[in-house]
C-alpha positions in Angstrom: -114.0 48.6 11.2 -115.1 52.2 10.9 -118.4 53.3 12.4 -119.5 54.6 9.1 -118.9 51.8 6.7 -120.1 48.3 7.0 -123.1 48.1 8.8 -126.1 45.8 7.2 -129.6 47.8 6.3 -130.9 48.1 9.9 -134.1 46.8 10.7 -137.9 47.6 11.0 -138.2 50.0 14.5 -140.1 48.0 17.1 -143.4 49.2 18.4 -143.6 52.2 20.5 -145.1 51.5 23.8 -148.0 53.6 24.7 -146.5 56.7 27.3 -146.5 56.2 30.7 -148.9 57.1 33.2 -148.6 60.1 35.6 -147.5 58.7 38.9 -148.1 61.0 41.8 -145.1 62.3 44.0 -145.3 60.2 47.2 -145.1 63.0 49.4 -146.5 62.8 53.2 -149.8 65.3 52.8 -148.9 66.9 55.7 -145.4 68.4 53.7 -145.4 71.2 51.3 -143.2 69.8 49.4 -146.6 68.2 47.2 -146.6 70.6 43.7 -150.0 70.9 42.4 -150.6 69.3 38.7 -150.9 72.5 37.2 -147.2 74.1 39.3 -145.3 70.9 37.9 -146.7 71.4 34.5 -145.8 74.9 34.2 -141.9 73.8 35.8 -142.0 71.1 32.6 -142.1 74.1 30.3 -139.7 76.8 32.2 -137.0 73.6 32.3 -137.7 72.8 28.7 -137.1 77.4 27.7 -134.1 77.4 30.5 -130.8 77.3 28.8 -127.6 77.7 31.3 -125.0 79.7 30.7 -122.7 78.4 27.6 -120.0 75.7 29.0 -116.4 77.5 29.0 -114.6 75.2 26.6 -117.8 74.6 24.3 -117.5 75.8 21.1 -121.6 76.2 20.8 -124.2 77.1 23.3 -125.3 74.1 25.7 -128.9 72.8 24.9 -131.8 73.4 27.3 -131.8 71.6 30.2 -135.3 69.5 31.4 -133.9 67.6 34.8 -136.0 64.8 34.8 -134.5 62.1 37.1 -135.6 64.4 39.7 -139.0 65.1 38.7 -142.1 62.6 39.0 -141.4 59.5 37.0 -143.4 60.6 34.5 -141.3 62.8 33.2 -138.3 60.3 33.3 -140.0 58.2 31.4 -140.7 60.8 28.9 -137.4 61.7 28.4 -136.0 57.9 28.4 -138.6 57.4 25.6 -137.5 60.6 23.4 -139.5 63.8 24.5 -136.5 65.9 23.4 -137.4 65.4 19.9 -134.8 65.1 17.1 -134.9 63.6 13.7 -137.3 60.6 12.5 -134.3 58.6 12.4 -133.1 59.1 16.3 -136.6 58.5 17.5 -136.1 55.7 15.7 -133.2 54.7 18.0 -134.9 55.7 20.8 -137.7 52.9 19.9 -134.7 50.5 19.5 -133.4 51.4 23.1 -137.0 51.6 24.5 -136.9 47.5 23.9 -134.0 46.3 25.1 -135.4 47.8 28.9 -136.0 44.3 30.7 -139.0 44.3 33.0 -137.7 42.0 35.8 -137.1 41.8 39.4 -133.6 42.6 39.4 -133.0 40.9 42.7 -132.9 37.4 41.6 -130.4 36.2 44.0 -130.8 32.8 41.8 -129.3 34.8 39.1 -126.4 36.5 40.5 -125.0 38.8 38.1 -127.7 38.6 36.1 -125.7 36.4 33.6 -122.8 39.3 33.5 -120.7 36.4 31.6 -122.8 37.6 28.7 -120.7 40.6 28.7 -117.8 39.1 27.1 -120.0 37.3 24.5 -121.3 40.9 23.6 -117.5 41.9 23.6 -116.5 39.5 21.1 -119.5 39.9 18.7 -118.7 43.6 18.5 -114.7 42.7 18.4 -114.2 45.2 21.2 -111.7 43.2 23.1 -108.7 44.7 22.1 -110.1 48.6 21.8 -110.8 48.2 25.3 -107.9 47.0 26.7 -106.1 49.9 25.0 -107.8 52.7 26.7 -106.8 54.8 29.8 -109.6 54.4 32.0 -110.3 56.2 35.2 -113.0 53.7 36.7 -115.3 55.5 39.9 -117.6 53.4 41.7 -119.7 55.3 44.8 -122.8 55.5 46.3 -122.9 59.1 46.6 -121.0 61.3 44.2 -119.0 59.0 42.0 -120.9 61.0 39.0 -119.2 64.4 40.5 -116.5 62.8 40.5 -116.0 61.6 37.2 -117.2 64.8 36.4 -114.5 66.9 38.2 -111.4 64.5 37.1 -112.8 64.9 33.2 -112.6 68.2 33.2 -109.4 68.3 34.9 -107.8 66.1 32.6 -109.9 68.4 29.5 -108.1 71.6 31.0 -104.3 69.9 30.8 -104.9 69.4 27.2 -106.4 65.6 26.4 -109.1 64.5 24.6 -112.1 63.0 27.1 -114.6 60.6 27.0 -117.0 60.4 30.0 -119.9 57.8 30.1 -122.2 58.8 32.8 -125.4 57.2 34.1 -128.4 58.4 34.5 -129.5 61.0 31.7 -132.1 63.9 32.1 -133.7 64.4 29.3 -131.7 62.7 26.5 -129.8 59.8 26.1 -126.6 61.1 24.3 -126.5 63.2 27.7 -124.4 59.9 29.0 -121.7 60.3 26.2 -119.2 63.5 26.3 -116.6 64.2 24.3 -113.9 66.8 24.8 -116.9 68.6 27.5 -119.7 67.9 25.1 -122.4 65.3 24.3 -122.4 63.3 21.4 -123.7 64.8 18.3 -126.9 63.4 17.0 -125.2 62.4 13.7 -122.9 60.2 15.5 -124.9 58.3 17.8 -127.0 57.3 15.5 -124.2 55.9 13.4 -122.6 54.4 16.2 -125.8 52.6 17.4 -126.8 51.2 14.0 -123.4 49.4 13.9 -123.4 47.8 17.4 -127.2 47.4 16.9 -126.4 45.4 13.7 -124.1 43.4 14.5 -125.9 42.3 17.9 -129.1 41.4 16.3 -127.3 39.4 13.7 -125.2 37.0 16.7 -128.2 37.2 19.2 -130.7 34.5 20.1 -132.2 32.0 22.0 -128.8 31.1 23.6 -127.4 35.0 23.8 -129.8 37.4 24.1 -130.0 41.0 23.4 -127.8 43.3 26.0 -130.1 45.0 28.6 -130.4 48.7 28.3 -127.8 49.6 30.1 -125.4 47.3 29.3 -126.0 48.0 25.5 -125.3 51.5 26.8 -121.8 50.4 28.3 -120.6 48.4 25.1 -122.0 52.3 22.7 -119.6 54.2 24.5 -116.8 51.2 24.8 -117.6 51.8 21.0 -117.4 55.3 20.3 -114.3 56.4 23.1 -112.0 53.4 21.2 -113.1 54.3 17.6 -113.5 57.6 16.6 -112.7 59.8 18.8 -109.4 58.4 19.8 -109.7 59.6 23.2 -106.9 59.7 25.6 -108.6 59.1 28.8 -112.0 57.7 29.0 -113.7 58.2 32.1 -116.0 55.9 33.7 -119.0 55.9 36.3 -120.3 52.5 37.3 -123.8 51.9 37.2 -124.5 49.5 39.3 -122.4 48.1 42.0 -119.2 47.0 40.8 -118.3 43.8 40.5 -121.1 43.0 37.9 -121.2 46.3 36.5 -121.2 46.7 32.4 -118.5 48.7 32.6 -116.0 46.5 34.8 -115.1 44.8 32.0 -112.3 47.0 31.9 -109.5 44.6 33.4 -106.8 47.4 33.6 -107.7 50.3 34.1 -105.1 53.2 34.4 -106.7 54.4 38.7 -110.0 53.9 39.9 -111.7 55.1 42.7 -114.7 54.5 45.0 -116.4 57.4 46.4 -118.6 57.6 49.6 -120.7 55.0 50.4 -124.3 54.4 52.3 -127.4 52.6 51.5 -128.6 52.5 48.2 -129.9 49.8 45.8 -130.0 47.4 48.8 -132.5 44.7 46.9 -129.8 44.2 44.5 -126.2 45.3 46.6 -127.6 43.9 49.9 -128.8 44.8 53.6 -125.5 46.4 54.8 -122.7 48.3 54.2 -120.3 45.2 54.4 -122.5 43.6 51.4 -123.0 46.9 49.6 -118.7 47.7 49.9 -118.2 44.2 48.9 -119.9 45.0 45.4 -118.2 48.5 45.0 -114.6 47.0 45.6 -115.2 44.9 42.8 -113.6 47.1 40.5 -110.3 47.3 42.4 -107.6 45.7 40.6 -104.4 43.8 41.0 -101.3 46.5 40.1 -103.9 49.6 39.4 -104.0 51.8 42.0 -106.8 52.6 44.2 -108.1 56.0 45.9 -111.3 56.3 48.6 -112.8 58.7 50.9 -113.3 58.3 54.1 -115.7 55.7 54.9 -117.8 54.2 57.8 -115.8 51.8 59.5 -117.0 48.4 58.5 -117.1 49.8 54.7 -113.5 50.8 55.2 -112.6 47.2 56.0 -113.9 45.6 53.1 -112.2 48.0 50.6 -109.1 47.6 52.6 -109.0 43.3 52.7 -110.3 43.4 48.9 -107.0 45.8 48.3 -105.0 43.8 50.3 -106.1 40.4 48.5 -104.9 41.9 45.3 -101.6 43.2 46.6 -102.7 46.9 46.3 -103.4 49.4 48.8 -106.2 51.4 48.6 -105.2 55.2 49.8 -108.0 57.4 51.7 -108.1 61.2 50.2 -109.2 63.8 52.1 -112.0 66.4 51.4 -110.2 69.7 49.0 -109.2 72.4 50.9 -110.9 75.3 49.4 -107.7 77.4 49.7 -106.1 75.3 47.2 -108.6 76.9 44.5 -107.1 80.3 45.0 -110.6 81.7 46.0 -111.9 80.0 42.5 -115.6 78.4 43.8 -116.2 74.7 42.2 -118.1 74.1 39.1 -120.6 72.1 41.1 -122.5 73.7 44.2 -122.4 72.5 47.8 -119.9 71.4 50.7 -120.1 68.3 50.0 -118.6 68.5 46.3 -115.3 68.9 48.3 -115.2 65.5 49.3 -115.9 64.6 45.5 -112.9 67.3 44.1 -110.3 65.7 46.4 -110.5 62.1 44.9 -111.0 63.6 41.4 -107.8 65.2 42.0 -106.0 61.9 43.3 -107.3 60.7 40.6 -106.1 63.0 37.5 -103.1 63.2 39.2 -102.0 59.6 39.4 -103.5 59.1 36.0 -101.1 62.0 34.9 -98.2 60.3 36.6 -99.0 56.9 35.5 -98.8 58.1 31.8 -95.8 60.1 31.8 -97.5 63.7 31.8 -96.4 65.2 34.9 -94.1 67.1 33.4 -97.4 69.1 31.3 -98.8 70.8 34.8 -97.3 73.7 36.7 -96.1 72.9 40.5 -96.8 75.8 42.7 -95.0 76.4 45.6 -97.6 78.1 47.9 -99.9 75.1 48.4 -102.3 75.6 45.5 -103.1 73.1 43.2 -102.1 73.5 39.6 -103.6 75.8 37.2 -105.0 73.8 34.8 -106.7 71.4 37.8 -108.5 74.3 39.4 -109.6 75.6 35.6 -110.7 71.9 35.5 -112.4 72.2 39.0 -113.8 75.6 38.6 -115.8 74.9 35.2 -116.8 71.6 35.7 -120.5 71.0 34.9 -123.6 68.7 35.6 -126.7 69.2 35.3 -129.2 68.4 38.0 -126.7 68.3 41.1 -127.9 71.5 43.5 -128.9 73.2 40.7 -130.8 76.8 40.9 -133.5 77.5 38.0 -135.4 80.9 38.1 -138.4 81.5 36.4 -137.9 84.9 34.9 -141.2 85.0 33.7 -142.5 85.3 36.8 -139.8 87.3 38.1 -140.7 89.8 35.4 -144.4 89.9 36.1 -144.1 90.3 39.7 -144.8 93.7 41.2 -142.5 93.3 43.6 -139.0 92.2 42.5 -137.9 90.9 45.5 -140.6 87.8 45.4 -139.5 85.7 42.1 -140.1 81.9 41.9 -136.9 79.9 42.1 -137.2 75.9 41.8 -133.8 74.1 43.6 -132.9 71.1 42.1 -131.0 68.1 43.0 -130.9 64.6 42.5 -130.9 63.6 46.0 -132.6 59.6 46.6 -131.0 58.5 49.5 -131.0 59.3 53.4 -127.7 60.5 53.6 -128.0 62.3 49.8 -131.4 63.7 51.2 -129.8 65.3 54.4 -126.5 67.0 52.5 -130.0 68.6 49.7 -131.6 69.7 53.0 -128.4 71.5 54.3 -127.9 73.2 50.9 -131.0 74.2 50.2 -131.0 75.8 53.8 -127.5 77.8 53.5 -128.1 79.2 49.8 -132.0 80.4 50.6 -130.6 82.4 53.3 -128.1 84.1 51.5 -129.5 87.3 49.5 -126.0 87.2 47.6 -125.0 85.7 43.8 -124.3 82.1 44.3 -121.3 81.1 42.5 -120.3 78.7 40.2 -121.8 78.2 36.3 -125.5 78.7 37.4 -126.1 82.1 39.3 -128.6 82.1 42.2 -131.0 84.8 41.5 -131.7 87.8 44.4 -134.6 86.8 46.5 -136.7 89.2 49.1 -138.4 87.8 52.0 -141.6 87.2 49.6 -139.6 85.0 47.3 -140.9 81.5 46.1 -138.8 78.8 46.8 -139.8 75.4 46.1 -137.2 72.5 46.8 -137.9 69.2 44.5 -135.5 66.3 44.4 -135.8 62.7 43.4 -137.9 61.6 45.5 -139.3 58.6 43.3 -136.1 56.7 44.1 -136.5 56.8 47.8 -136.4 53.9 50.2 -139.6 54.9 52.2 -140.5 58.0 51.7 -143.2 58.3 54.7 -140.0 58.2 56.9 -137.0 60.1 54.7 -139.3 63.1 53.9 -139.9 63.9 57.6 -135.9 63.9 57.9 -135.8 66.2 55.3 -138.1 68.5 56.6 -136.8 68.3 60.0 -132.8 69.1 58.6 -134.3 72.3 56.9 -136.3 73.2 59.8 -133.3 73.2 62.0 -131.1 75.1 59.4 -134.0 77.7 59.9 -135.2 77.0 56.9 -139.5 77.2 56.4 -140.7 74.5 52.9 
């Protein structure tokens, strides 16, 4: 059935909860890196005005950007609960999303899973069975980068002529952020047509017995929706979540290549203590006859992923970081050294999903070592916001007598010790440089006097008091003052 047609009158929104309070950025008082109230507010409105350049392949101008996963959480929760405004109806949907967020420990080891055997009761009520088993999934799991990643081998696959889907976790401002199609988010018109019919039909089988889907797994089963309907996509490509192994989105059972990319500690009430527990949950979407890419991993990580491959018969094959001279002096789409790692398994992976479907024969072989045209188009305008992103304020810029002292705010969505150290490192090599940074976001010319101030996600860290230091300490030996 048809997104448009069929779906009962939907129902009465629930209550709006009241907006969240302002928490304060945990920041040791002894670090710069604390933004006065007035500073963050006044960031709130540049990031809401900032519009980045139009996206190569988009037929219309990208809407402003507002980064919120790495501002206070505050501002996340505004966006989660509909500050970019759009029609009565959508905020509407918003309120419908808004109640399906579940406020529980989720690190209930007496509910492992968290009853993920409810996902293929969802499945059936929304008759999504077969629509899923039909699609050519590339499926990344990761600590670090897997959203890069799925970024990257989208647009490869976008530049050799397919039609995309990419379902991405989390969003900035707005929540259609996580559904791309062809490059682009889902129109408004769409989502809320698409929602209303998986809404419907869940609140009509739902109960005592089988509740509503969490957020996110509601989330997972929209875009399960939308990629198989619609849109017809040829590839859908698919970040995790969560994990792995209970992750909405394994419910993909054959999936065309997946991927895990690089992994440390993150999430370790819910994956565990270690890297052997936290690898064990990635390598749960590796799967018998699908073949299986990594980077390269600490040791004992590397040993799970290998005996979970080998349990299932497959191998799982290590790819190196991209050699930048494969781009033919093209830079990547997103900033920093580390986005190499993150290219060359998006690459292994666009490549053996090319070969696995008989399109091989579409991309032109060079002979001197390069990679294909259309991969490093695909590599080259690849785009997502909030990842060592640069945001000028030209208002100040243009009031400033001097015009070598504007205010530039670095962004990035770094929330983990390792994450935290490769931000540092960044924001130490492209403050020094007085030179156009490349890639889809320029980096504005800045003096001696300019205004730098670095903000990153620091409401997901794992003890702050100790990370921030390590922070500071990585940009003070990269020469770097905050």
């Amino acid at each position: 059935m048809r997104a448009s047609g069929g779906a009962s009158p939907r129902p009465a929104p629930p209550k709006r909860s009241a907006p969240p309070t302002t928490t304060k950025l945990p920041v040791p008082a002894s670090s710069s890196l604390a933004m006065p109230a007035p500073r963050l507010a006044h960031l709130r409105r540049l990031l809401s005005l900032h519009s980045p350049p139009p996206h190569p392949l988009a037929p219309s101008p990208v809407r402003p950007l507002l980064p919120s996963s790495i501002l206070p959480r505050a501002m996340a929760g505004a966006a989660q609960a509909g500050a970019a405004t759009g029609s009565a109806e959508y905020e509407e949907v918003l309120g419908c999303l808004a109640s399906l967020i579940k406020q529980k420990v989720r690190a209930d080891t007496g509910n492992r899973g968290n009853q993920w055997e409810l996902m293929a009761k969802y499945l059936q009520i929304l008759e999504l069975e077969e629509p899923i088993a039909r699609l050519k999934v590339v499926h990344v799991a990761g600590t670090k980068g897997k959203g890069s990643t799925c970024t990257f081998a989208e647009s490869i696959l976008r530049s050799c002529g397919f039609r995309t889907g990419l379902f991405t976790s989390p969003h900035l401002i707005d929540v259609r952020e996580r559904f791309r199609l062809d490059g682009l988010d889902i129109s408004e018109e769409k989502f809320i047509r698409y929602f209303w019919w998986c809404w419907n039909k869940l609140k009509v089988k739902t109960g005592d017995d089988i509740p509503m889907p969490a957020y996110f797994r509601f989330l997972a089963l929209l875009a399960f929706k939308i990629f198989s309907d619609e849109q017809q996509v040829d590839v859908a490509v698919l970040e995790v979540g969560l994990g792995g192994k209970y992750d909405a989105t394994n419910v993909v059972k054959a999936p065309v290549v997946c991927g895990i990319s690089s992994l440390g500690y993150d999430h370790m009430e819910i994956l565990g203590n270690s890297l052997v527990e936290i690898a064990g949950e990635k390598a749960g979407i590796v799967k018998k006859g699908v073949p299986a890419y990594t980077v390269p991993q600490p040791e004992e990580a590397m040993s799970v992923l290998k005996q979970r491959a080998s349990e299932l018969g497959v191998s799982i094959r290590i790819v190196p970081p991209l050699d930048p001279r494969q781009l033919e002096d093209q830079p990547l789409g997103l900033h920093g050294e580390h986005q190499y790692m993150n290219a060359g398994l998006a690459v292994a992976l666009a490549n053996t999903w090319l070969e696995r479907q008989g399109h091989l024969d579409i991309i032109h072989v060079k002979d001197h070592g390069t990679l294909p045209d259309q991969f490093i188009k695909g590599l080259s305008i690849a785009c997502l916001q909030g990842r060592a992103q640069i945001v000028p304020d030209l208002q100040v810029s243009s009031e400033c007598k001097d015009a070598s002292c504007p205010l530039v705010f670095y962004l990035d969505g770094a929330h983990s010790p390792e994450s935290m150290e490769i931000c540092a490192k960044w924001f130490s090599h492209v403050t020094k440089k007085d030179t156009a940074q490349p890639g889809p976001l320029e980096q504005p010319r800045s003096g001696i006097n300019s205004k730098k101030i670095l903000l990153f996600n620091c409401m997901s860290v794992r003890d702050p008091q100790i990370l921030l230091p390590r922070l500071l300490d990585t940009c003070a030996q990269k020469g770097t003052s905050t």
